[in-house]
C-alpha positions in Angstrom: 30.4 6.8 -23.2 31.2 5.2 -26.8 32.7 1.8 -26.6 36.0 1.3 -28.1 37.1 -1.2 -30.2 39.4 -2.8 -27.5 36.7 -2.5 -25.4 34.2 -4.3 -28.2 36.7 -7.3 -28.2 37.6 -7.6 -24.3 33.4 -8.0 -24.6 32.9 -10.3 -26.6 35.9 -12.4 -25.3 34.3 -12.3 -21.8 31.0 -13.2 -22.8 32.6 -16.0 -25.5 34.7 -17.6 -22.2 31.2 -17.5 -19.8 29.7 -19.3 -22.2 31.7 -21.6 -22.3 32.4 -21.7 -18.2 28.2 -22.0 -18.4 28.7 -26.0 -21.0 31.0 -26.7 -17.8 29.1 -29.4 -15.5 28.9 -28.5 -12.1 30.5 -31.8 -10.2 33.3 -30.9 -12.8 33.2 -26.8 -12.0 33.9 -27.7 -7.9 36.5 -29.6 -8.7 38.5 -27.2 -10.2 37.2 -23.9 -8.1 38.3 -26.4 -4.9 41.8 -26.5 -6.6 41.6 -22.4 -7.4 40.5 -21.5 -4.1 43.6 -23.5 -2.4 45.8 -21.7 -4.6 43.8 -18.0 -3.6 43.8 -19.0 -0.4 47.7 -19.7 0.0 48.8 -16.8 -2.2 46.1 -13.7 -0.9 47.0 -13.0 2.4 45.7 -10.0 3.2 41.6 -11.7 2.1 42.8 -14.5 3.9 43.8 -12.8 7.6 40.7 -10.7 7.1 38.3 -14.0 6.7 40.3 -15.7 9.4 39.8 -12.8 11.4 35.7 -12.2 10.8 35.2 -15.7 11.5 36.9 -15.6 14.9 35.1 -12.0 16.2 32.1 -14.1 15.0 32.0 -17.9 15.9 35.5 -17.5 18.4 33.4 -19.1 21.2 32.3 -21.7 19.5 34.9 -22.9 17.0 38.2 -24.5 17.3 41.2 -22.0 15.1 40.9 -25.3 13.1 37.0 -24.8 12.3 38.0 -21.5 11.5 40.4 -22.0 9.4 38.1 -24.3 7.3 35.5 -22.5 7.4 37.7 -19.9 5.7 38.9 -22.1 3.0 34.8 -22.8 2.4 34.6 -19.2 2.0 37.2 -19.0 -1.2 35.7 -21.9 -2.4 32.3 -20.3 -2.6 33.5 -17.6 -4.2 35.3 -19.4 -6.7 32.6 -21.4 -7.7 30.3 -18.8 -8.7 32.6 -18.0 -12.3 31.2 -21.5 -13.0 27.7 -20.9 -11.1 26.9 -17.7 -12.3 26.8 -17.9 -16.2 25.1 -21.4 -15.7 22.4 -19.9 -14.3 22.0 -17.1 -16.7 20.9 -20.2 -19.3 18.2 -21.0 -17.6 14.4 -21.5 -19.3 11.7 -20.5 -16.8 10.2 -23.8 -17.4 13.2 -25.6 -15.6 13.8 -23.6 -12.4 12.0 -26.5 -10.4 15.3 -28.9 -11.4 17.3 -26.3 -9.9 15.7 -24.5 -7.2 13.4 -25.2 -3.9 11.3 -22.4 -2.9 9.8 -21.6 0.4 7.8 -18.5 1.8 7.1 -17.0 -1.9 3.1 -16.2 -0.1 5.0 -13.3 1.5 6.1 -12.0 -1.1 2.8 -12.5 -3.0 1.1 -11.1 -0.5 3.1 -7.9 0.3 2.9 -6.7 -3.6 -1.0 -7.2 -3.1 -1.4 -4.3 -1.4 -0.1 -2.2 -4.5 2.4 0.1 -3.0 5.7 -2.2 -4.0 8.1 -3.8 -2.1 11.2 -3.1 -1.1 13.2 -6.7 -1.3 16.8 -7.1 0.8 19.3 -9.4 0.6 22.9 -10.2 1.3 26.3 -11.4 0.1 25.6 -15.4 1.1 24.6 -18.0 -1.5 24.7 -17.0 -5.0 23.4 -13.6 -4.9 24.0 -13.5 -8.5 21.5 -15.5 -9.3 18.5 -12.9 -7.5 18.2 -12.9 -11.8 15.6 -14.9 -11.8 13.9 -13.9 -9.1 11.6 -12.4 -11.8 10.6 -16.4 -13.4 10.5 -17.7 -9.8 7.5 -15.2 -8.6 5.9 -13.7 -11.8 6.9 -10.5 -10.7 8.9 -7.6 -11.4 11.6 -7.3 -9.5 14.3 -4.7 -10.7 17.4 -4.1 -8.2 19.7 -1.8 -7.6 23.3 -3.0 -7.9 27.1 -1.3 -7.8 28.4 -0.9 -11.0 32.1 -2.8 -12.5 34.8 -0.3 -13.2 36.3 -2.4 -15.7 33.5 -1.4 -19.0 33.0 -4.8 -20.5 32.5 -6.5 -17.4 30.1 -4.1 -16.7 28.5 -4.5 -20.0 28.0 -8.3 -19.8 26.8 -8.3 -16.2 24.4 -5.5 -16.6 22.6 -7.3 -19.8 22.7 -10.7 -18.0 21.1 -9.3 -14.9 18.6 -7.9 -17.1 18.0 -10.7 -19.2 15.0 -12.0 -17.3 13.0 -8.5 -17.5 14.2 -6.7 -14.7 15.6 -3.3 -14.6 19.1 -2.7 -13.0 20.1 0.6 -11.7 23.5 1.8 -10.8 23.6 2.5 -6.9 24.9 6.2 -7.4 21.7 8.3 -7.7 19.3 5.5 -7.9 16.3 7.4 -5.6 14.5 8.4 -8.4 14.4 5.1 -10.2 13.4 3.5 -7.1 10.5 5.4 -5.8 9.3 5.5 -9.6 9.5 1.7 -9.7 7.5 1.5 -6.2 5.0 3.9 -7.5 4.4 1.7 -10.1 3.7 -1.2 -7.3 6.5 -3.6 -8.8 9.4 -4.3 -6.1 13.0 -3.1 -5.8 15.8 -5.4 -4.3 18.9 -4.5 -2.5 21.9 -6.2 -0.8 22.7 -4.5 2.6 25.3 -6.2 4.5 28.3 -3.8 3.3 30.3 -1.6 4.8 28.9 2.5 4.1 30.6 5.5 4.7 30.0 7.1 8.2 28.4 9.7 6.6 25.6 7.2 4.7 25.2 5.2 7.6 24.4 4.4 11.4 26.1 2.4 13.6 24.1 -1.2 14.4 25.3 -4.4 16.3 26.6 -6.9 13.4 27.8 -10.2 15.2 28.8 -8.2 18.4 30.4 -5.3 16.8 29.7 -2.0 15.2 29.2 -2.2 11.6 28.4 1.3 9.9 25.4 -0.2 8.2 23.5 1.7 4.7 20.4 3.8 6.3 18.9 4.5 3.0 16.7 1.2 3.4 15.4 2.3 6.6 14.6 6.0 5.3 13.3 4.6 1.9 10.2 2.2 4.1 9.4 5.0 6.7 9.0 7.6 3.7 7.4 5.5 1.5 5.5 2.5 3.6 6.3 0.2 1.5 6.6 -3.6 3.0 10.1 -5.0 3.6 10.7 -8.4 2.9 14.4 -10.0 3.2 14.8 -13.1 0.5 18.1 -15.1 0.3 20.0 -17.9 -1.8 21.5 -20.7 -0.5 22.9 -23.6 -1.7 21.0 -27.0 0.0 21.0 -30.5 -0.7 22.5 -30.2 -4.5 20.0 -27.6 -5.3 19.8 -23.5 -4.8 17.2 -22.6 -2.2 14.9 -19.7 -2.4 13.5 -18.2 0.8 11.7 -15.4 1.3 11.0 -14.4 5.1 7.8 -12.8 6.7 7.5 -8.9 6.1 9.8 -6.8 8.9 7.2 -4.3 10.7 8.6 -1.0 10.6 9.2 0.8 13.6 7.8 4.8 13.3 7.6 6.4 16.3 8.2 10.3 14.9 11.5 10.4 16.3 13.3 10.0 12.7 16.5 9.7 14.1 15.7 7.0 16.3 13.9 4.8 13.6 16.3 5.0 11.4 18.3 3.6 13.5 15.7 0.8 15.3 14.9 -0.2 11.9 18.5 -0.6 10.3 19.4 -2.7 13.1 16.1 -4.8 12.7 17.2 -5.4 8.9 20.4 -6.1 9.8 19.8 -8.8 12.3 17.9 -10.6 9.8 20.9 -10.4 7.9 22.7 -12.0 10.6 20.0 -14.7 11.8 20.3 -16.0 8.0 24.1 -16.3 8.3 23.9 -18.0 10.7 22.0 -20.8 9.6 24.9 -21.0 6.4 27.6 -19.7 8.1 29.7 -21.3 5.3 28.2 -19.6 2.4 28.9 -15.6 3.6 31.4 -13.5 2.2 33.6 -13.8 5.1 36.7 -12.1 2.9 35.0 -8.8 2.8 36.3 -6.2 5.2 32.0 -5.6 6.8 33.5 -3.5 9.6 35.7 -1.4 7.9 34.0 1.6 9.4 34.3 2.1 13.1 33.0 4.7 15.4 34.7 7.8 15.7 36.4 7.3 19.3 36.2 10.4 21.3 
């Protein structure tokens, strides 16, 4: 579709004010996303009931409605501070990740591309996820993702060149199986986030902090197709720096009984997702509705 000229200028002006939120410094950027979030926090009730609410089905037996509560208030911080997070990290020279970023586990990553038939990379909404853009500088691979694309054009426009401003290719999530199994023929790997809701009919039902989630199974059907190796990665924040971890390759489960496999193997994906979150339970995006789906009861 041909841009417009309002849509040139609304553009430029977003990528003029991210460039400017990127000169911000970052003791300077939490002070002001701590004063946003407060605001967010007090105004959106609906985000706010349905973080409150997440956290309790979640942590209930172990926190105090106090903990809760603040661990709520962490959440719309976190979020908050990625308008300032984000476009810093798009600046960055692959010569000065090491100021920014601790690594741990990259050998199995290394390893699993090694074998030449790609790798299929998964992730989640915790951390910065936004910053998986230079996953490419961090491993001296290439890593292309698959990613849901902005209604609103010019956000969509900056986002999609910043994402691919390190070398990777992005590809919107609507009819992305071609690009995918192309870029795994070609042995590089291909990243996904899978902790959101799906649709009943693009999903199965897997245990997700002791409830039914409808979880994606295109992940599941994507590594018993292909055999690809699966390796979840995350980014956290830690100690004043972003950590990078990449976690040991997830066997995959292939008995013959499809149905079954899909479903053994979402789950197993899916409890990684949860075993990370709970190490930063802080750092999750507890105001997204993750069990919107439910079960049809009979």
């Amino acid at each position: 579709m041909k841009e417009t000229v309002i849509g040139t200028i609304a553009y430029r002006s977003i990528k003029t004010l991210f460039d400017i939120l990127a000169l911000i410094p970052p003791e300077v950027g939490e002070k002001i996303s701590l004063v946003l979030s407060k605001i967010w926090f007090a105004l959106d009730k609906r985000r706010r009931n349905i973080a409150i609410d997440n956290i309790a089905h979640a942590f209930g037996d172990q926190m105090t409605s106090y903990e809760i509560k603040r661990m709520a208030r962490k959440t719309f911080f976190y979020t908050v501070n990625m308008i300032f997070e984000t476009p810093r990290a798009y600046t960055w020279k692959p010569g000065d990740l090491s100021k920014h970023y601790t690594v741990r586990g990259l050998y199995h990553l290394l390893a699993a591309q090694m074998r030449g038939k790609g790798v299929l990379l998964f992730s989640g909404h915790i951390g910065n996820w936004e910053i998986s853009v230079q996953l490419n500088n961090i491993s001296g691979l290439k890593v292309n993702g698959i990613y849901r694309k902005l209604d609103f054009l010019p956000f969509e426009r900056y986002f999609h060149e910043k994402r691919e401003s390190t070398g990777s290719r992005l590809y919107p999530l609507k009819g992305a199986a071609k690009a995918i199994f192309r870029e795994l023929r070609l042995g590089n790997c291909m990243a996904l986030l899978i902790d959101q809701n799906a649709k009943r009919h693009q999903g199965v039902f897997v245990d997700f902090f002791g409830r039914k989630a409808c979880a994606n199974k295109g992940p599941a059907q994507l590594a018993l197709a292909t055999g690809v190796p699966v390796i979840p990665y995350f980014f956290v924040r830690e100690n004043g720096k972003y950590h990078f971890e990449v976690l040991p390759e997830i066997p995959i489960v292939k008995t013959g009984d499809m149905e079954k496999d899909i479903l053994v193997n979402t789950q197993n994906f899916n409890r990684v997702i949860e075993d990370i979150i709970r190490r930063y339970p802080d750092q999750w995006l507890w105001i997204y509705n993750r069990w919107k789906t439910q079960p049809l009861v009979d």
